[in-house]
C-alpha positions in Angstrom: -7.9 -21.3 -24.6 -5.9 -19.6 -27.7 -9.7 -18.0 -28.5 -10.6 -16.4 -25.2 -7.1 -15.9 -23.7 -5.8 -14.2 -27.0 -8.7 -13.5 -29.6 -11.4 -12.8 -27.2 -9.3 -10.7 -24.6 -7.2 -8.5 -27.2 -10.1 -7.6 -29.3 -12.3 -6.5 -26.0 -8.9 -4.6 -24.6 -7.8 -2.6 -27.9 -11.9 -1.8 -28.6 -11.9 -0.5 -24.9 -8.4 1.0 -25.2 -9.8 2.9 -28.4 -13.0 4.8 -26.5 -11.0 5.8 -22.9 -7.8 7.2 -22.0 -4.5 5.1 -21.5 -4.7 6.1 -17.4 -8.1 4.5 -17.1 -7.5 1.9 -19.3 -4.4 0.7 -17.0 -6.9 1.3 -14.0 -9.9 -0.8 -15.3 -7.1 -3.9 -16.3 -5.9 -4.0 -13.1 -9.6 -5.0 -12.1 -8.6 -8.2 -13.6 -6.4 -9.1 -10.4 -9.7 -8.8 -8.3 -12.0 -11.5 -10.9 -8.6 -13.4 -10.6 -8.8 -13.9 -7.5 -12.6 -13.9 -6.5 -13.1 -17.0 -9.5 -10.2 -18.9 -7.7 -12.0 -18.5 -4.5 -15.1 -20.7 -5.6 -12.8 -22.9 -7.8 -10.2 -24.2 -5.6 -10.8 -25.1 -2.0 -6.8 -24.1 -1.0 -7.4 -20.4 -2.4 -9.7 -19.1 -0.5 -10.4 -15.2 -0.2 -8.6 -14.4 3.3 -8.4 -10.7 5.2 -4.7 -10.5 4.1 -5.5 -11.4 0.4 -8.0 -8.7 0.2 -6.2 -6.2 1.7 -3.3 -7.0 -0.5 -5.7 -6.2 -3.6 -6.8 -3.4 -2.5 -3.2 -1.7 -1.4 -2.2 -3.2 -5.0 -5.0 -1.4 -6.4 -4.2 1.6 -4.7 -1.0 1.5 -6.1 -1.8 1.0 -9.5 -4.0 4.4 -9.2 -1.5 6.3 -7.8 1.3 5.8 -10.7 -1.5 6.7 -12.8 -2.2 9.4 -11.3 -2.7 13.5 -13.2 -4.3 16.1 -12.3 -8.1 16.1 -14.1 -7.1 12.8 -15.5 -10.0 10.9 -12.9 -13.4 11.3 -13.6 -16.7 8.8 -13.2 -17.6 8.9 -16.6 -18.1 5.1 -17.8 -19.2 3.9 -21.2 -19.6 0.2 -22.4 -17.5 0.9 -25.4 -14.6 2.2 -23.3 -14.4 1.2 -19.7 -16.5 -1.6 -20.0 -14.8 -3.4 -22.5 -11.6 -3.1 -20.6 -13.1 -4.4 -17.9 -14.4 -7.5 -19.8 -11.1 -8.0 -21.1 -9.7 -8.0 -17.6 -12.5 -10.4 -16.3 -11.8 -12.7 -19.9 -8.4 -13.1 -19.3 -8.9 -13.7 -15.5 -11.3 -16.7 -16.3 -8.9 -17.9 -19.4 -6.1 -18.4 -16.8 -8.4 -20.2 -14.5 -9.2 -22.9 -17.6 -5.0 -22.6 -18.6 -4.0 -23.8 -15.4 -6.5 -27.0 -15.5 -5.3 -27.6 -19.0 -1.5 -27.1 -18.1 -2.1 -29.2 -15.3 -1.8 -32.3 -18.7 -0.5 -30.7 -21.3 3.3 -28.9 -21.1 3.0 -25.4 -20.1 5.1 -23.9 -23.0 4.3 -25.8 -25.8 0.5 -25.3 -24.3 1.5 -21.5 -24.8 2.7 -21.7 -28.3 -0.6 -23.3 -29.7 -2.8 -20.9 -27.6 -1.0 -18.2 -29.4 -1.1 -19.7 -32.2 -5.1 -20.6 -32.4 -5.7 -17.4 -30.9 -3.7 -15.3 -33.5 -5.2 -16.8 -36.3 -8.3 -16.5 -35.5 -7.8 -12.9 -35.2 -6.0 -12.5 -38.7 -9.1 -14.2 -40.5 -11.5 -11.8 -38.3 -9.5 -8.8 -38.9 -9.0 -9.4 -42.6 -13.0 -10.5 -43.1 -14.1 -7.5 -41.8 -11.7 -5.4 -44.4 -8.7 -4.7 -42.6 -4.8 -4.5 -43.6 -1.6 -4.2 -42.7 1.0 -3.1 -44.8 4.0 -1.1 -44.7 6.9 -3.6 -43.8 9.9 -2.6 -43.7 13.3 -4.3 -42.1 12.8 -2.3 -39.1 9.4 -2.5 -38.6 9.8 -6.2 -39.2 12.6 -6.9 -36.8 10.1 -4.6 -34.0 7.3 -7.0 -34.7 9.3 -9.9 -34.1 10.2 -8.5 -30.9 7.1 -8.4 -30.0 6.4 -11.6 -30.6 9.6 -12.7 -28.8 8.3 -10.6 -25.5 4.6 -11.7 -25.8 5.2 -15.7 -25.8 7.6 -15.7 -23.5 5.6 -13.6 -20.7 2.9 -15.9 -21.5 5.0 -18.8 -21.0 6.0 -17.6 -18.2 3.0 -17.0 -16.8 1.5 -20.4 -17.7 4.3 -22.1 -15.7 3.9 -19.7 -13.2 -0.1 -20.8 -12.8 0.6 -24.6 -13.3 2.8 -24.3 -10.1 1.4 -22.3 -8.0 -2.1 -21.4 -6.8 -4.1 -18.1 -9.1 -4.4 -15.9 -6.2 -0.9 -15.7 -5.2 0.3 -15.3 -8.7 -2.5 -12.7 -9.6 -1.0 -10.3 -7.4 2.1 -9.5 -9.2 0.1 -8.0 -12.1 -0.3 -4.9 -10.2 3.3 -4.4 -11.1 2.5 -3.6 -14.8 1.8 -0.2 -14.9 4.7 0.2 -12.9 7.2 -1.5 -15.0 4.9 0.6 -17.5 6.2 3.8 -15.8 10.1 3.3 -15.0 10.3 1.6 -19.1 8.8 4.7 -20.4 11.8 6.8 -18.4 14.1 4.8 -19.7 13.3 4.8 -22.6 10.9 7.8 -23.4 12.9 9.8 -21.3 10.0 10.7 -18.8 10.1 11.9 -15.3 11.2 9.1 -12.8 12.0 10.9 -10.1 8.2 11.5 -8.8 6.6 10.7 -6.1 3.8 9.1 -7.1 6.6 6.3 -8.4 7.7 5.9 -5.7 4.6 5.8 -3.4 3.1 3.2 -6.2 5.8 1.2 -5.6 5.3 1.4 -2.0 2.3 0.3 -2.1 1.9 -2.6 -4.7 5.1 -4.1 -3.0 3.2 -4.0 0.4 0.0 -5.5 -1.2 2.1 -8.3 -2.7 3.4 -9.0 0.6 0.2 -9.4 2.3 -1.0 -11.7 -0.1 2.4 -14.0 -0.7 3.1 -13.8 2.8 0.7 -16.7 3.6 1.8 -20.5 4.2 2.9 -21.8 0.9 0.4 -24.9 -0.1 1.6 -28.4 0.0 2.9 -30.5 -2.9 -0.5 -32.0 -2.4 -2.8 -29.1 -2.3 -0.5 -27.7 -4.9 -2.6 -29.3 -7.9 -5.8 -28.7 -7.2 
């Protein structure tokens, strides 16, 4: 788990995130809802693909374009360096999550986070540093910003494991879509960028309304809930 959720996916994202643009790099992640929820449909019996789920996804979608949306920022240009690896990194972490919540299902969901991270990080520190990287350049602040980092990362993995040990993928897939738009109203507060546009709002609009089509289904049983 800790060496395709974490090595695998993070070393297909940030190779992808290096050959294509930030606005179709947040596009082609978001595919990973999608591979969530089509591997849960031939995996679990209670999660099948319904009318309402798919719709869902596809508002979602819609509303993860829109709040990416710039003038001459869309184009069909694809390359397997780029897009493709994002995409692979979508579908990686979208099978990972499938395995996490069998494992999760034994193991405690947090602690089951911590040595996931944990396998996963290492692996990538000997790979980075056997292939003649470094890092260098600590300073308090630096330090104290990488430890927030941390912080953030483990616990919305955590988070997400319990999340998946509870409930079923496809419901909990969903939410992703929110991202890029927690992406947006973080980078007004903080980056001081425009809020106040439209295309905000209308994102929100719409991934709220493809959540809703998808969660608004019977909840499964305590029964069905496992499986």
């Amino acid at each position: 788990l800790g060496v395709t959720q974490t090595s695998i996916q993070y070393v297909f994202f940030y190779v992808g995130l290096a050959y294509t643009t930030g606005v179709k790099s947040s596009i082609m992640n978001a595919t990973g809802t999608f591979f969530s929820v089509l591997l849960a449909h031939f995996i679990y019996h209670n999660d099948r693909l319904s009318y309402a789920k798919v719709l869902g996804c596809l508002v979602g979608f819609a509303g993860v374009m829109v709040v990416n949306f710039k003038p001459g920022s869309f184009d069909f240009h694809f390359t397997l360096l780029g897009e493709g690896c994002v995409v692979m990194a979508a579908f990686v972490l979208a099978a990972a999550s499938i395995y996490g919540k069998k494992v999760s299902q034994t193991l405690d969901a947090v602690l089951m986070t911590g040595y996931q991270l944990a396998i996963g990080g290492i692996v990538l520190l000997l790979a980075g540093y056997g292939t003649g990287g470094e890092l260098s350049g600590f300073t308090v602040k630096s330090s104290l910003l990488l430890l927030y980092l941390a912080l953030l990362s483990s616990a919305s993995f955590g988070i997400w494991t319990i999340l998946l040990k509870y409930n079923r993928v496809g419901l909990v897939a969903v939410f992703n879509f929110l991202v890029p738009i927690f992406g947006a109203l973080l980078s007004a507060l903080f980056l001081g960028e425009a809020i106040l546009e439209w295309k905000n709002l209308a994102a929100l609009v719409l991934v709220c309304s493809g959540i809703w089509l998808v969660t608004r289904e019977a909840a499964p049983t305590a029964e069905t809930r496992g499986r």
